[in-house]
C-alpha positions in Angstrom: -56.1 15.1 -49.1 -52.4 13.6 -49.3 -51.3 11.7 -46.7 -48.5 14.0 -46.0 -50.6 16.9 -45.9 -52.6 14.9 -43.1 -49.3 14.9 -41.2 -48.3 17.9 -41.7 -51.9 19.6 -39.9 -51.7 16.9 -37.3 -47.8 18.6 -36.7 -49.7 22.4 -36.6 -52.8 21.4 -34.1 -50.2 19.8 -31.9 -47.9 22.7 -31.9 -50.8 25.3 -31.5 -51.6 24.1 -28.6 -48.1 23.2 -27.2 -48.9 23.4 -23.5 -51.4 20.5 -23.4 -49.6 18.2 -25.5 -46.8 18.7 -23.3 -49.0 18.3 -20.3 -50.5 15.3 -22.4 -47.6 14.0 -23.4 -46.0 13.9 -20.0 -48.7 11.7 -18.7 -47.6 8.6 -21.4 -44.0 9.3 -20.2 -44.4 8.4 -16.6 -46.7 5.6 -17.5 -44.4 4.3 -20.4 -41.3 4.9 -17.8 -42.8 3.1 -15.1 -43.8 0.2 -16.9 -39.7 0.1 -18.7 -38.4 0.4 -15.1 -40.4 -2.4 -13.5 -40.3 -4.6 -16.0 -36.1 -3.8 -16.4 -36.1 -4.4 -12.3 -37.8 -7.7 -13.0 -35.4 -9.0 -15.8 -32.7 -8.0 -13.7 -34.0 -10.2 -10.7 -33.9 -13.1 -13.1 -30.3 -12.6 -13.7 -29.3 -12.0 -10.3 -31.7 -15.5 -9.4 -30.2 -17.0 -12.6 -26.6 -16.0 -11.0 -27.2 -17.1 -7.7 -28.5 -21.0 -8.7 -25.0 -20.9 -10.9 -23.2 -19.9 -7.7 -24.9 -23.0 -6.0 -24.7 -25.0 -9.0 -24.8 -26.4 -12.4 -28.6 -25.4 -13.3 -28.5 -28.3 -16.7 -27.3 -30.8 -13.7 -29.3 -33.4 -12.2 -27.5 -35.0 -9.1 -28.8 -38.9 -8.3 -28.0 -40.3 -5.3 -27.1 -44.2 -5.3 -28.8 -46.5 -2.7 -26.1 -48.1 -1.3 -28.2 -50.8 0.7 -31.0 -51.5 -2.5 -31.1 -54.2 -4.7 -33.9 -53.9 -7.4 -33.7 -54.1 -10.6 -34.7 -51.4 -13.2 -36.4 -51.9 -16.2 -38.1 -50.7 -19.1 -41.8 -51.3 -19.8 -43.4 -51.4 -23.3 -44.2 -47.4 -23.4 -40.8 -47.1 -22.5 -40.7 -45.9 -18.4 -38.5 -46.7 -16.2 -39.9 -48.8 -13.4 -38.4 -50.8 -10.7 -39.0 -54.3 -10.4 -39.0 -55.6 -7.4 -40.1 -52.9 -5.4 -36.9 -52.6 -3.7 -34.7 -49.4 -3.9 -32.1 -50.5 -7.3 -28.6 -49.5 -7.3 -27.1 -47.3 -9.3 -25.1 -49.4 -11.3 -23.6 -49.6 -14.9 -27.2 -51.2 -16.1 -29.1 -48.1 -14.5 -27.0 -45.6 -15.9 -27.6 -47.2 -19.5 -31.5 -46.3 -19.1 -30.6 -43.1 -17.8 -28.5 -42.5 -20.6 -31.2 -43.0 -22.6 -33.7 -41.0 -20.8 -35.0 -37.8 -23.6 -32.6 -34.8 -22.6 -29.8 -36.8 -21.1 -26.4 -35.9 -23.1 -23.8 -36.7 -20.6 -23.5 -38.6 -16.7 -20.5 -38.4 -15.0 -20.7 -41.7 -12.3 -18.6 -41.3 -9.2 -17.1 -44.6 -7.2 -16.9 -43.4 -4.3 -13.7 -45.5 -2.0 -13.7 -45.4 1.7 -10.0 -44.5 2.8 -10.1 -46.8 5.7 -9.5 -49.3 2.4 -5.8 -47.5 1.7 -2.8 -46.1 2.9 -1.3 -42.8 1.0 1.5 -41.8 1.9 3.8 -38.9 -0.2 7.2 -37.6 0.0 10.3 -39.4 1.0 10.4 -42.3 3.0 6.4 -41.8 2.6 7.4 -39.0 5.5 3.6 -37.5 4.7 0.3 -39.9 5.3 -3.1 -38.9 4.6 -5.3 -38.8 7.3 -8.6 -38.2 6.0 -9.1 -39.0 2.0 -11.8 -39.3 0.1 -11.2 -40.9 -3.0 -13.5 -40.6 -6.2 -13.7 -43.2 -9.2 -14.3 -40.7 -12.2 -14.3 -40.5 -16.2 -11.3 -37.8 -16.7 -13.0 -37.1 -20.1 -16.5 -35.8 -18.4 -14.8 -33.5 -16.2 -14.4 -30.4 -18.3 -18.4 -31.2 -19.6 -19.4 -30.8 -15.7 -17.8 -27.7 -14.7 -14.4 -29.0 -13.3 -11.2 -26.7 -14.3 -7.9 -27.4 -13.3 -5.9 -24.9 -11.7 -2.7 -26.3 -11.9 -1.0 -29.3 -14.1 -2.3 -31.1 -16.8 -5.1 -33.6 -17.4 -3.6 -36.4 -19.5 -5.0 -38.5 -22.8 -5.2 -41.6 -20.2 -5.2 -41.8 -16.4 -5.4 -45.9 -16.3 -2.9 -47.1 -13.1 -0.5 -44.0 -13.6 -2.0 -41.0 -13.0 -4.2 -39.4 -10.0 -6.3 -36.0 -9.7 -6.0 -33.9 -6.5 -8.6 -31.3 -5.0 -7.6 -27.8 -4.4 -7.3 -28.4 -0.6 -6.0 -32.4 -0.8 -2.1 -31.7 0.0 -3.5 -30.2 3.2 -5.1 -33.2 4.3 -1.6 -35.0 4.5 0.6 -35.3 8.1 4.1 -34.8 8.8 4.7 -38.7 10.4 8.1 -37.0 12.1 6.1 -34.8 13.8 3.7 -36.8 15.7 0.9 -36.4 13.0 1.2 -32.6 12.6 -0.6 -31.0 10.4 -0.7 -27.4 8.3 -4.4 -26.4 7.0 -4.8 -23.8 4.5 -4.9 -20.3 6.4 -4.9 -16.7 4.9 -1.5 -15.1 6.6 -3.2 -11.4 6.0 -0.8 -10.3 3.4 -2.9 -12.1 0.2 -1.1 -15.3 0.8 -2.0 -18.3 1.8 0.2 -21.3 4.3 1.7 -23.9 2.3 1.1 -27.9 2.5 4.0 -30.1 3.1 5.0 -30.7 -0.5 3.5 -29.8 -4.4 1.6 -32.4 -5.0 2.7 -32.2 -8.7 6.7 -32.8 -7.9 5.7 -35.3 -5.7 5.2 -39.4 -5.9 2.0 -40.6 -4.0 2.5 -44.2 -2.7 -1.0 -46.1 -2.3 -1.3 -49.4 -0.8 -4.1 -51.6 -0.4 -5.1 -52.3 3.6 -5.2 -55.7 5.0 -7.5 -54.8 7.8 -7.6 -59.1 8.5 -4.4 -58.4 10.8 -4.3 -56.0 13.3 -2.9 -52.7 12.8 0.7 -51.7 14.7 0.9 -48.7 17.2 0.4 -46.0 14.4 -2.8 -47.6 13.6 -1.0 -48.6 10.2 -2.6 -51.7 8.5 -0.3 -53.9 6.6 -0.7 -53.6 2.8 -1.2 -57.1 0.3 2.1 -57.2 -1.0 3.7 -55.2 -4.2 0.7 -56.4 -6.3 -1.3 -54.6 -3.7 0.9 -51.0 -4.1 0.8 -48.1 -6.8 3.3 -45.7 -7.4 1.2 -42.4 -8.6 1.9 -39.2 -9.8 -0.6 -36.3 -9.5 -1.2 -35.2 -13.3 -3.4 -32.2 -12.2 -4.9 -29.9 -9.3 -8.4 -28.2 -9.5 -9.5 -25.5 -9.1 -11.1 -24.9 -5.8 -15.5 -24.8 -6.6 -17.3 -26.2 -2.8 -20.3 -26.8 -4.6 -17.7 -29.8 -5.7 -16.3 -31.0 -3.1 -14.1 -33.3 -5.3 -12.5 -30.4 -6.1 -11.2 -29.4 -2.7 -10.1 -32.3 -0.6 -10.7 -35.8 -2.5 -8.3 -37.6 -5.0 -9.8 -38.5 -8.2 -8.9 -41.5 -10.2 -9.9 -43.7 -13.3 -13.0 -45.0 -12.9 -11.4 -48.5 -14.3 -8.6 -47.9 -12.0 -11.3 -47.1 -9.0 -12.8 -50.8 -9.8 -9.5 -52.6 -9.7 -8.5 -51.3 -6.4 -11.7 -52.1 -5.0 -11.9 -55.4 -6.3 -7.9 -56.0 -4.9 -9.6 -54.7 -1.3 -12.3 -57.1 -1.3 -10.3 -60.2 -2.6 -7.2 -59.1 0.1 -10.0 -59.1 2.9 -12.0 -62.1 2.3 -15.3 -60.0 1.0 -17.3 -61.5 -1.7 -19.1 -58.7 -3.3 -18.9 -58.7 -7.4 -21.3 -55.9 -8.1 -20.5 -52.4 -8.4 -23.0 -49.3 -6.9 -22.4 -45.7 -7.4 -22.4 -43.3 -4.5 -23.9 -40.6 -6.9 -24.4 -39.4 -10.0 -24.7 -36.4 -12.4 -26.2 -36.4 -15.7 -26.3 -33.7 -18.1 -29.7 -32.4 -19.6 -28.8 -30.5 -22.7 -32.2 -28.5 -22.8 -33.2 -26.5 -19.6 -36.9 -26.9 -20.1 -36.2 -30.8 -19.7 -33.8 -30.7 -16.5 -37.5 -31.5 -14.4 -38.8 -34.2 -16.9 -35.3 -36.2 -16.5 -35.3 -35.4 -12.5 -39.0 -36.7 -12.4 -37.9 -39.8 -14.4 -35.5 -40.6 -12.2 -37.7 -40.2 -8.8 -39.5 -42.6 -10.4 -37.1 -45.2 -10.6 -36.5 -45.3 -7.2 -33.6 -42.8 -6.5 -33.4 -39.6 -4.6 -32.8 -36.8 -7.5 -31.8 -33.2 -6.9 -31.9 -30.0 -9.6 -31.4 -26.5 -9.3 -34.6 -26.5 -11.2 -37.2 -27.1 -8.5 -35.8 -24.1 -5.8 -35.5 -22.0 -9.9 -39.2 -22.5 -10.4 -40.0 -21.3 -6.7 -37.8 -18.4 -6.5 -38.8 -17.4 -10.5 -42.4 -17.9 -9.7 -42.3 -15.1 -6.6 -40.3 -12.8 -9.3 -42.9 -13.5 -11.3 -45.6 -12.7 -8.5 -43.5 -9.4 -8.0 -43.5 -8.4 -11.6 -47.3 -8.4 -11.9 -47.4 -6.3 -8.7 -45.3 -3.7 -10.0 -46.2 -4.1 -13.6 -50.0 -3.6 -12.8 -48.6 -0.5 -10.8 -47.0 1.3 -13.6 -50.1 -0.2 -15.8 -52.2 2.4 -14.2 -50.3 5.1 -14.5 -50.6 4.5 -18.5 -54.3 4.2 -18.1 -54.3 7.8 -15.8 -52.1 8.4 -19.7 -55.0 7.2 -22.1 -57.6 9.2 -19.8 -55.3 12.5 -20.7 -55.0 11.7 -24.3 -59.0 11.1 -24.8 -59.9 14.3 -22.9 -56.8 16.3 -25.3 -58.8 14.8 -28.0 -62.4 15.9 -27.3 -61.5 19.3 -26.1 -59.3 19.7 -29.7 -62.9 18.6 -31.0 -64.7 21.2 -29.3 -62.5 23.6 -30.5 -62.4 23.0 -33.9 -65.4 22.1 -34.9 -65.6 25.2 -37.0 -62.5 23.7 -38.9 -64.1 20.1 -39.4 -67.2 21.7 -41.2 -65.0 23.8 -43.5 -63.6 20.5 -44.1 -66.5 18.6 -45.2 -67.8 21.8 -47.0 -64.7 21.6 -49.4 -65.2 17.9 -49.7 -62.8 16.6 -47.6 -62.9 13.0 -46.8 -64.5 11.6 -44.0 -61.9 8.7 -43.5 -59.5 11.7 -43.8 -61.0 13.4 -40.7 -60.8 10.6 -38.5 -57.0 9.8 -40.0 -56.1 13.3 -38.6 -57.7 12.8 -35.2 -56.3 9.0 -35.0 -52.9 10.2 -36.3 -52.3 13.3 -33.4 -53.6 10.7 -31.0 -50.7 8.3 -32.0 -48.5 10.5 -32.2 -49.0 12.0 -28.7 -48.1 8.3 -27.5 -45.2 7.6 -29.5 -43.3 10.7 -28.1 -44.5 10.1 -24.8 -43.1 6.3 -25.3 -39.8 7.7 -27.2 -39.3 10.1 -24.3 -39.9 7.9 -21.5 -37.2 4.9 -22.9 -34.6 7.5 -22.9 -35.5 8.2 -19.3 -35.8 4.8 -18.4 -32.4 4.6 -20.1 -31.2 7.2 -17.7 -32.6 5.9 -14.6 -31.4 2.0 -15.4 -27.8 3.5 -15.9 -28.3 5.3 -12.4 -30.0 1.9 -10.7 -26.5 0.0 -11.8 -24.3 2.4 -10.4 -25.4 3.5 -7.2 -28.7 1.3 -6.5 -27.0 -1.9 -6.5 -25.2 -0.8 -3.2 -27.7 0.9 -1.5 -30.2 -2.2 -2.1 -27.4 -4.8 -0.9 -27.4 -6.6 -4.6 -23.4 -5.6 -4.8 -23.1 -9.2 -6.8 -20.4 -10.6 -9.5 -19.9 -12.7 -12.3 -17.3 -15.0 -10.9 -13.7 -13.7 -11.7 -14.9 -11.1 -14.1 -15.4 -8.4 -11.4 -18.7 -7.4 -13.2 -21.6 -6.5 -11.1 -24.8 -8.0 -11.7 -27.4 -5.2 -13.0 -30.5 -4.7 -11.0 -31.9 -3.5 -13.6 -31.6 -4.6 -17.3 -33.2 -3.1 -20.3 -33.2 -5.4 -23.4 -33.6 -3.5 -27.0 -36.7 -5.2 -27.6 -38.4 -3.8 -24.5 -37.6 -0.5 -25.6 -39.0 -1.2 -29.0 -42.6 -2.8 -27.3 -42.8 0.1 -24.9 -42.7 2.7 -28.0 -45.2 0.0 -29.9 -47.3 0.1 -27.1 -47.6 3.7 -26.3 -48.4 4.3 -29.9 -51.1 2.0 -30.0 -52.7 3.2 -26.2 -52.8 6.4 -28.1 -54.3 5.1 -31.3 -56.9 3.5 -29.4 -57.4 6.5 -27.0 -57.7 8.9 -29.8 -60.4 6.7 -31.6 -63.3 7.4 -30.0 -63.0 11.4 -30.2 -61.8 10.5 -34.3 -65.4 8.8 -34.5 -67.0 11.8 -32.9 -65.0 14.5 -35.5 -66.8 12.4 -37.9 -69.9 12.4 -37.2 -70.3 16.0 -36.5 -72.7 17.9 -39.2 -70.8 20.1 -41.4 -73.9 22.9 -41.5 -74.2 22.5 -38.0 -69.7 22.9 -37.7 -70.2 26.0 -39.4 -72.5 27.6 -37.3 -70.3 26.9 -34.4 -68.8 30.2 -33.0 
């Protein structure tokens, strides 16, 4: 018997008894739509997790925190591990971030310097009319910022910062006082018609005058220290304003500078007040992991050495690993309702058995094969599963599209990707699970229809014709 000839009975016995197969049929549906639906509910909790670290973070950044009282020294040992050598908590200074640099995974660190403002006087505007009050100021590598996640809202980063050039946050202006108003100030506030208060002047048309502190003589009645001399005061202008990001908080209300530029002025406070400290710590540091499956190894490398280390990836692994947990529950949920499936496809199966048994031993009478018997058994079986997969993607389909336009609201997930305005789907359906539902289906039939195929098989063909 021809193949197609095969397919085309398979078609007729299926349609004969249209009622069952439907009934049949239905049962693979809800079990193939159930399993499409959790599993899409499940992929779209690992965007909406995968959103949310972003939100809090850089997820490919590790941040290492610098002991500013330690003193060991790293090294490397023969299998090439860091290790500290004295047993002391070690700095993080240029030597450490070589070995870090180094460390499998690492493509980029971005090293802040972080300057105490009790060290300057800034002052903008004319006269220096504005002073800063409260100013944290960052020693940086302009060139790493863009690598890191820092945009600039306003202005212009240049080809070289050196001695020239300065970086404000978002919110910096605003930390400036008017001096000819008894230190009054103007913080950001929303005036309830989409705009915001202004600072005192645009940083960008503006000159910022920094001067190094004397703190050796007393301060006057402003609590104004008296700066070094010209050698000790910089004439700046701001080259560029981020864009406002708190999980930076550069970015809102510190200056940045060149990290060489960072080191000179630190090295002019110390020498202007006496201190005799040579070497240079960071306050922190960020390092880049290119690979996402290597973000721990590099943060575990770095424990090891001594320093505090901090990833999005250890709170990812919890969080993913109850999505996880929560996907089994469901999945195993629908799972059964594909089972309660298979149980309706065997029973269609034997019952078309009993029925035709007459037609199996006219089969075998005219010399049909037996392998041909069992293909026509095996090949409605299939069938019955692949529609009931086909049918229930296309509801699943249906019911995702319905999830991401009302559900999202009614479950509290109304989330979005940044300045986009596009929600975050709760639930997601990929082609390829579309593609292994169907697969699947088909084969849960297959292997539902081949015990009853066997059976068809085995029946006598005298014995089949007998059979009223």
């Amino acid at each position: 018997m021809k193949f197609f000839d095969i397919i085309g009975m398979c078609f007729k016995n299926l349609w004969r008894r249209k009622l069952r197969t439907l009934l049949t049929v239905l049962g693979v549906v809800i079990g193939s739509c159930a399993i499409i639906v959790m599993i899409s509910l499940g992929l779209g909790s690992n965007a909406a997790l995968e959103y949310s670290l972003k939100q809090m973070g850089d997820l490919n950044v590790v941040t290492i925190y610098g002991n500013s009282n330690g003193g060991g020294v790293v090294v490397m040992d023969a299998s090439g591990s860091s290790k500290n050598a004295s047993g002391t908590p070690p700095k993080l200074d240029d030597a450490t971030i070589e070995i870090i640099k180094s460390l499998d995974g690492v493509e980029a660190v971005f090293p802040k310097l972080r300057l105490d403002s009790n060290m300057f006087s800034i002052y903008a505007g004319k006269n220096n009319r504005y002073k800063a009050q409260w100013m944290d100021i960052y020693g940086i590598y302009p060139e790493t910022l863009e690598k890191f996640g820092y945009k600039v809202d306003s202005g212009q980063l240049p080809a070289e910062m050196g001695n020239k050039y300065i970086i404000f946050g978002s919110q910096a202006a605003y930390q400036f006082a008017d001096t000819k108003r008894r230190n009054k100030m103007v913080w950001k506030e929303d005036k309830g018609d989409g705009t915001f208060t202004e600072p005192f002047f645009n940083p960008l048309d503006e000159t910022i005058f920094l001067a190094v502190n004397n703190t050796k003589k007393d301060p006057d009645s402003d609590g104004n220290y008296q700066s070094g001399g010209r050698s000790y005061e910089h004439k700046l202008k701001v080259a560029a304003i981020l864009k406002e990001d708190y999980n930076k908080y550069e970015s809102v209300n510190a200056i940045m500078m060149d990290m060489g530029f960072a080191k000179q002025l630190l090295a002019d406070y110390n020498r202007l007040n006496g201190i005799k400290k040579t070497d240079t710590s960071y306050s922190e540091l960020n390092v880049w992991v290119k690979d996402l499956s290597k973000v721990g190894d590099v943060q575990d490398a770095v424990t090891e050495m001594g320093f505090q280390a901090f990833s999005m990836d250890s709170i990812r692994d919890q969080l993913q690993g109850q999505v996880v947990k929560q996907q089994m529950l469901l999945g195993g949920l629908a799972a059964i309702s594909l089972f309660v499936a298979a149980i309706g496809i065997t029973n269609t199966m034997i019952m078309s058995i009993y029925e035709r048994t007459r037609e199996i031993g006219v089969m075998k009478v005219l010399g049909c094969f037996i392998s041909n018997i069992r293909q026509m058994f095996l090949i409605e079986a299939g069938f019955i599963g692949f529609i009931g997969g086909v049918i229930g993607s296309v509801i699943s389909i249906i019911i995702s599209i319905i999830l991401n336009a009302v559900g999202g609201g009614a479950l509290g997930m109304d989330m979005y990707f940044g300045d986009t305005g596009q929600s975050v789907p709760i639930s997601i359906i990929p082609f390829w699970l579309i593609l292994l539902a169907i697969a699947f289906s088909t084969l849960i039939g297959l292997i539902s229809g081949f015990s009853p195929a066997n059976r068809a098989v085995k029946i006598s063909a005298l014995e089949a014709i007998k059979n009223e």
